[in-house]
N, C-alpha and C positions, 0 to 999 in steps of 0.2 A: 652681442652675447656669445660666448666663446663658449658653451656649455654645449656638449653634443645632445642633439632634440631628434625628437623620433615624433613625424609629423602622421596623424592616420586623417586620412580623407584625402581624398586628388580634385576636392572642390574648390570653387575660386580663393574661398579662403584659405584652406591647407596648401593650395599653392604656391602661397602670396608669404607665408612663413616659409615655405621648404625655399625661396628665391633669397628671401630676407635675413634668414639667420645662416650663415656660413657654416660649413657641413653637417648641416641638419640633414635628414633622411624621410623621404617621402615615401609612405607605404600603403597598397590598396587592400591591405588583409581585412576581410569583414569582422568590426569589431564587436558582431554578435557570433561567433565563432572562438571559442574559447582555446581552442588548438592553434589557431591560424595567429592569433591575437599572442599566446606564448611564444610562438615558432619567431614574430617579427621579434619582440621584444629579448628575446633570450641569441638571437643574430647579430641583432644592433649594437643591443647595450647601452642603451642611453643614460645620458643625466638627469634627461627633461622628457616629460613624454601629453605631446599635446593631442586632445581632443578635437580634430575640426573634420569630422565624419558625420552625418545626419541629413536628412529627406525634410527639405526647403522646399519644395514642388515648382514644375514649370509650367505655364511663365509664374505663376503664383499659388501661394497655398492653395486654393479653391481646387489645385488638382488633385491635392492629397487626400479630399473629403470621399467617403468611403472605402477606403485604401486601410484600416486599421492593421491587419496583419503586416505588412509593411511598413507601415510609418511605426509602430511601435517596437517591434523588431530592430527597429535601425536607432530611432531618438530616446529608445527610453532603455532594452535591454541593450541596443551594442554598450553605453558609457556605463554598466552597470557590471558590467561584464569585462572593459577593460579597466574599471579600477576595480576588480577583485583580483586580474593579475598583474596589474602596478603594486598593488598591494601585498601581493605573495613574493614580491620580487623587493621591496623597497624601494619603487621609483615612485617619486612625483610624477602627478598627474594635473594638465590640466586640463581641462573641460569649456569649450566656445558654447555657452549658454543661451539664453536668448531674457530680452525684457517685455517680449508679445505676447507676458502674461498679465498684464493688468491693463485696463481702463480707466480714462482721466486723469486728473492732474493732484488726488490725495488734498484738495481742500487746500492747491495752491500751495503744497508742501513736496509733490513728487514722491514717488516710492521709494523706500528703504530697500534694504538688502532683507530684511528679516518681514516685509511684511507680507500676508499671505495673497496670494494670486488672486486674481477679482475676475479675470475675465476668461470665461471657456467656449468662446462664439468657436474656433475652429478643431479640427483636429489637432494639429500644426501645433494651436499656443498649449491645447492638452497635455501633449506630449512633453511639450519643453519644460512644462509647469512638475511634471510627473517626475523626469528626471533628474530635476533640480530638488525636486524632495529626496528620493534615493541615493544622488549622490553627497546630500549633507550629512548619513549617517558613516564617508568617508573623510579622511583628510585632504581633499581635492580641492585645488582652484577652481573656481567655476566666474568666470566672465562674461556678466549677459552686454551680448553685442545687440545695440539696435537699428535698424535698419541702415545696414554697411553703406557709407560715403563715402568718393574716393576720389584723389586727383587720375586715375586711369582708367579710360575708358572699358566698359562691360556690361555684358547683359543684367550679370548680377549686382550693378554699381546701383545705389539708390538714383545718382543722377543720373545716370543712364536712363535708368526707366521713366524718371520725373519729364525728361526731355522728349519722350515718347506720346505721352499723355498728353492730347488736346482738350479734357475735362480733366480738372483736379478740385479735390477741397480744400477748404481752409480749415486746418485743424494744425492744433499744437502738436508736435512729435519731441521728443530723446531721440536724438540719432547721435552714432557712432563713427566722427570723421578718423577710417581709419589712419590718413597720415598722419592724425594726431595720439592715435590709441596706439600705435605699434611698442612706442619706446616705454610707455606707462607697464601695457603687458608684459614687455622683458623685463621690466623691471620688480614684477613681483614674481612670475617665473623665474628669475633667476635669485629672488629669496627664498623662494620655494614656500612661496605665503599659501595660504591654505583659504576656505571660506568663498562668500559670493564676495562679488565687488560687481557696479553700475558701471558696465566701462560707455557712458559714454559722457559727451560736450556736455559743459552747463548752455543754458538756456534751452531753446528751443527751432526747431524747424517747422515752416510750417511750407507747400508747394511752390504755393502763388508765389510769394516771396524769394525763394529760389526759380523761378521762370521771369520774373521783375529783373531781379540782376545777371540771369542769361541774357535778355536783351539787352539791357543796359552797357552790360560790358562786350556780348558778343555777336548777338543777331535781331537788330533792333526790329524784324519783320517776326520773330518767331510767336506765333499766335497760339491762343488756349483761353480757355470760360473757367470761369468759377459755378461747379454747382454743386449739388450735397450727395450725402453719401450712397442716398437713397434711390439716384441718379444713375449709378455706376454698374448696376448689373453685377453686382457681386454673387457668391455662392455662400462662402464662407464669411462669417464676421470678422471685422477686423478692430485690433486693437490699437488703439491711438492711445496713446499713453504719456506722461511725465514722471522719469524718475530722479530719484533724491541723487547727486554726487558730494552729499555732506562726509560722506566715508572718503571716498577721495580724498577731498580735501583735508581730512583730516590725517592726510598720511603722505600730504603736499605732495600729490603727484594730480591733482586733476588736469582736466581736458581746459581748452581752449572755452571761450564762449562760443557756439558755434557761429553768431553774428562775425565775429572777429577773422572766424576760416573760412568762410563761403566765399568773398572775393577772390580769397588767393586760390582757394582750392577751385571754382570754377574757371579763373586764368588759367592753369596749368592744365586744368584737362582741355580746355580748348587748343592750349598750344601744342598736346599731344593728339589731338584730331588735325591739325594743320599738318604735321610732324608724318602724321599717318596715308595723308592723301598725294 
């Protein structure tokens, strides 16, 4: 993408575009900060101006639970705030959304882009559910990513952490392999397309499954249980969810099956742990 991008957030994901798209600009101005937010944008000048600023919590949401001042501040006014000055300015905007607003699988149909949020177990899916209303009364892209998977290794890589976990469930997920979401995102970014969009794989993820073909392929000793969710000592609720890429496809740019990128994508991050020791 040859488009000058103006990247907000210095989190794994904001990083990952400021690396990826060629002289994009990475900036930490708070985008609840409406001075700070004109000052970057009116420097730059972008073409493209992406969203990937927001309070994910460490190691997991469960930490952001009674944190509202903060979490709402950052995931619901900063994007509300920088597309009122995208908007004053005539830049696109896009918006790294999230799909950890709904629960289950829609009666084996997967969620739409238009359908309403079902699940409010956390602050975290609150917030993203919140935002993503507010910002449909702009012209903004908005991209719900779900649980980031990656050929490189990180703390915030879903398989990073799956490999972590010596109890996991077996539950269906949507997840977002992003070396397969990067070129899809440029590519409505740089139509400057507007609206939600499901950016993630057809099928589904489920743990076990992915720790099956860890071993398989890479450490046939690496051990973990299967138990339920109830098991897990959570704080916060979590949303396990399936959503719909009928939109996708309907605009022939969908994801891979994710069955189809697990292999490869688990070779390559192993070969970058070998690469790394």
């Amino acid at each position: 993408m040859s488009l000058r991008l103006l990247v907000f957030g210095r989190g794994w994901m904001g990083a990952q575009w400021a690396e990826r798209v060629p002289g994009s600009v990475l900036t930490d101005a708070d985008v609840a900060d409406a001075a700070a937010v004109g000052r970057a944008l009116d420097e730059v000048r972008p073409d493209r101006v992406l969203n990937a600023a927001g309070k994910t919590g460490r190691p997991n949401v469960d930490a952001l639970e009674g944190r509202p001042d903060e979490v709402l501040r950052s995931n619901v006014v900063g994007p509300i705030v920088l597309a009122t000055e995208c908007r004053r300015r005539g830049l696109h905007l896009t918006h790294l959304g999230s799909g950890c607003i709904y629960t289950g699988d829609h009666g084996g149909r997967g969620y739409a882009e238009d359908d309403p949020p079902n699940f409010h177990g956390s602050l975290y899916a609150r917030s993203k559910a919140l935002a993503e209303a507010a910002l449909r009364e702009f012209d903004v892209l908005q991209l719900r990513v779900r649980l980031p998977f990656s050929s490189l290794p990180h703390p915030r890589n879903l398989l990073t952490k799956i490999l972590s976990f010596r109890q996991v469930v077996r539950v269906a997920n949507s997840v977002t392999v992003l070396d397969d979401a990067w070129p899809v995102a440029e590519t409505l970014i740089a139509r400057a397309a507007t609206g939600v969009y499901n950016l993630v794989n057809d099928g589904v993820e489920r743990h076990d499954e992915v720790l099956r073909v860890w071993r398989e392929r890479v450490d046939p000793a690496h051990g973990f249980a299967v138990v339920g969710q109830g098991d897990l000592g959570l704080v916060a609720g979590r949303s396990n969810c399936v959503l719909s890429t009928a939109k996708l496809h309907a605009e022939g740019l969908a994801l891979p099956d994710f069955a189809a990128s697990l292999v490869r994508i688990v070779d390559l991050y192993a070969g970058h742990l070998r690469g790394a020791s």
